[in-house]
N, C-alpha and C positions, 0 to 999 in steps of 0.2 A: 437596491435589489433585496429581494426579502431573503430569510432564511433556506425558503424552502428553495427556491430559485438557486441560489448561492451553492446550498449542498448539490442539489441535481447539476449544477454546472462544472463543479469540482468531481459529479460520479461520470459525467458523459466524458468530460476531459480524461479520466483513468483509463476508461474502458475503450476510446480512441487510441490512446498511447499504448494502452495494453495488445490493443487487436494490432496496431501497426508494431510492434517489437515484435511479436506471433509471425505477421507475417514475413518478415526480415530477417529472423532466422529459424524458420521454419527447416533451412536444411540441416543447419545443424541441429537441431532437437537430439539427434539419438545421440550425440556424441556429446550432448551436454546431459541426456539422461545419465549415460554410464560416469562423467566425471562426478555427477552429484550420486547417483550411487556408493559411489567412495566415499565421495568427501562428506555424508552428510555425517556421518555418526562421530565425525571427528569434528564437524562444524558444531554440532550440539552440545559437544561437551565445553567449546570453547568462550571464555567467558566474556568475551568482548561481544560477539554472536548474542548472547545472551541477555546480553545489556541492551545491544541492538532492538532486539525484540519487545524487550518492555519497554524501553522506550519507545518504538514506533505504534506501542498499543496504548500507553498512557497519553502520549500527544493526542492521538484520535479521538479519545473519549472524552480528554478534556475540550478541544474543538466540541466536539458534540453536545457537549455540556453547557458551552460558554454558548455554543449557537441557540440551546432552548433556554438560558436561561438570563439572555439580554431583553434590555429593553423594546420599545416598538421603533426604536431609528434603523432596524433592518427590515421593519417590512415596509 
């Protein structure tokens, strides 16, 4: 499967899982708006959180990276 196929399949798979968690607890929404309300400025400053984050932004860009800048056994 090529690259571009591979990403698009990896974006349609997020935004199915995305839309179906949305829909599932779409009742709770407000009562997880308000717990994140709280929690978030306490979650920011926490450093585990923080690590969390760049790491899930470094993994992606290196995929992204390693995806353009393979050979042709992906397409």
């Amino acid at each position: 499967m090529g690259r571009l196929k591979t990403l698009s399949c990896i974006a349609l798979l997020g935004f199915v899982l995305g839309a179906s968690v949305y829909t599932i607890c779409r009742p709770y929404i407000p009562s997880i708006r308000r717990f994140l309300s709280k929690a978030i400025p306490q979650l920011l400053q926490a450093d585990w959180f923080l690590a969390g984050v760049l790491g899930a932004v470094i993994l992606t860009v290196s995929v992204v990276v390693w995806a353009y800048t393979t050979g042709s056994e992906w397409e």
